[in-house]
C-alpha positions in Angstrom: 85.2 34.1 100.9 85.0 30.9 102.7 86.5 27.6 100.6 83.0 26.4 100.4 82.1 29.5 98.6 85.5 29.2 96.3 84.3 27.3 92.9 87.8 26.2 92.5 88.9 28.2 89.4 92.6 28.8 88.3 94.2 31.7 87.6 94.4 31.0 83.6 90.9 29.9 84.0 89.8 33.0 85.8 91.6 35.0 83.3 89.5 33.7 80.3 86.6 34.0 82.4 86.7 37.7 83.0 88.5 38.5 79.7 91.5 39.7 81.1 95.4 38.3 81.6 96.8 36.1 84.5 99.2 38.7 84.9 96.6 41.4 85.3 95.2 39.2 87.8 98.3 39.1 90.1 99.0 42.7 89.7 95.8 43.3 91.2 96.4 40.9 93.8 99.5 43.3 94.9 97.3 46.4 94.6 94.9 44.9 96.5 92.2 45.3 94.2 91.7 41.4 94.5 91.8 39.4 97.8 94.4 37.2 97.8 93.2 33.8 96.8 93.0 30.3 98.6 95.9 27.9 97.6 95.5 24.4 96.8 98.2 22.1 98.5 100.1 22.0 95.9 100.5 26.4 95.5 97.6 26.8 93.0 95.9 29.8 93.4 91.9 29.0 93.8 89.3 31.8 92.8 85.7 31.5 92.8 82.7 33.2 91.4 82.8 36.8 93.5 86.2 36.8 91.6 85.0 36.9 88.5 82.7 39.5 89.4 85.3 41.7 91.0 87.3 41.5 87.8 84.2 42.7 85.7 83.4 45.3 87.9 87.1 46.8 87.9 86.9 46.5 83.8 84.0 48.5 84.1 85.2 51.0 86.0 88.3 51.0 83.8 86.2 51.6 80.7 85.1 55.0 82.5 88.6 55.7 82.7 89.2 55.4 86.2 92.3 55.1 88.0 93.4 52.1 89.5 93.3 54.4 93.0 90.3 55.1 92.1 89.2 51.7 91.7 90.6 50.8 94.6 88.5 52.9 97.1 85.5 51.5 94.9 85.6 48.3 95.2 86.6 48.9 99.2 83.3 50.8 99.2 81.6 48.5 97.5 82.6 45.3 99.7 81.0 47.4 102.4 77.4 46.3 101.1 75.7 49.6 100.6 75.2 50.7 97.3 74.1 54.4 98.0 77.8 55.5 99.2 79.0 53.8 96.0 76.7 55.0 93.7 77.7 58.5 94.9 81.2 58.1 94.5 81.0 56.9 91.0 78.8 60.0 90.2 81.5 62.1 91.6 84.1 60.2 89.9 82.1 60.2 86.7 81.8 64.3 87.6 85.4 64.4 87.9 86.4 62.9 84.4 83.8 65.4 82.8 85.8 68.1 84.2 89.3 66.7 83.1 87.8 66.3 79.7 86.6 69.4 79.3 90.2 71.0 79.8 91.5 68.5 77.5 89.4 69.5 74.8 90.2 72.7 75.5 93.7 71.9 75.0 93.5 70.4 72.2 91.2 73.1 70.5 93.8 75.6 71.3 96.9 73.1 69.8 94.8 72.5 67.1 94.5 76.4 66.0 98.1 76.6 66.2 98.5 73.8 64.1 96.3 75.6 62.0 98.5 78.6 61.9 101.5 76.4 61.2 99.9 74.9 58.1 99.3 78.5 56.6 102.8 79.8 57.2 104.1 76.5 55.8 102.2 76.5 53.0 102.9 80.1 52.1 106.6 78.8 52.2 106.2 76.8 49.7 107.1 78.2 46.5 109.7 80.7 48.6 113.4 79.9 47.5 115.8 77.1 49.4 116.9 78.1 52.6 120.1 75.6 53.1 118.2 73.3 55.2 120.4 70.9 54.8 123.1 72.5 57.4 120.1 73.1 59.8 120.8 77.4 60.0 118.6 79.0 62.5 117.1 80.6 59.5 115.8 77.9 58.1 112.1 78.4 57.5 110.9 74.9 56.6 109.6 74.1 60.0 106.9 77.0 60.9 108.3 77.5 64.4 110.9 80.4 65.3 113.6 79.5 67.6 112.5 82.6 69.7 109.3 80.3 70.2 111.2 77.4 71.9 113.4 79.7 74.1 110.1 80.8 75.1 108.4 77.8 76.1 111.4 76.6 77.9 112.1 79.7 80.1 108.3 79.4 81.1 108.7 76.0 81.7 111.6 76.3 84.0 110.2 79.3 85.7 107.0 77.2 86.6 109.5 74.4 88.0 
């Protein structure tokens, strides 16, 4: 952007203008999701109007849950000029997050049936007599989970490691 195209807008200014934080603003200056700006004589940092835009459009692309990498190779396609290539990448992008989403929610339906579980066994616990929880024995059945079940889940988590 040429000074002449520069409106002459300060960081804090730019900030309120796009909604966002002056410090948000400089980090993406070191990503390199913003160009780094003219300086006024004095150090000021200058931004114009394509600023502005660039910080909607990586908010935007944020809201879609994007990451910052992400981002990054979208606004360099989009400073290109050719909205077909950019369109497509966000539809593959877009694609992508589906997919993650969908194994999310799987996840989270299958920790949600355990939890499930655990509320049934706890709650047939409930009227059983005290176990001396207090002194934490392995026995204790307060908390649904065996310790069998931890040692478990760790020796498959160091295996996978």
């Amino acid at each position: 952007m040429t000074p002449s195209q520069r409106t002459g807008l300060r960081i804090g200014e730019l900030a309120q203008r796009a909604d966002t934080s002056s410090d948000t603003i400089r980090y993406y200056e070191r990503l390199g999701l913003l160009e780094p700006p003219e300086r006024t004589a004095s150090g000021y940092r200058r931004y114009g109007d394509e600023d502005v835009g660039r910080l909607q459009f990586i908010r935007r692309a944020k809201r879609l849950g994007f990451s910052l990498r992400d981002i990054r190779g979208l606004v360099e396609t989009a400073a290109e000029g050719q909205c077909g290539p950019l369109r497509r990448q966000v539809v593959d992008l877009i694609a992508l997050k589906i997919a993650e989403c969908e194994s999310q929610l799987a996840d989270v339906a299958a920790f949600k049936a355990t939890l499930e579980e655990r509320l049934r066994l706890a709650q047939q616990r409930l009227d059983e007599p005290a176990c001396g929880c207090a002194a934490f024995p392995e026995t204790c059945g307060c908390i649904p989970v065996q310790i069998i079940e931890i040692q478990s889940i760790a020796s498959r988590s160091s295996a996978a490691t």
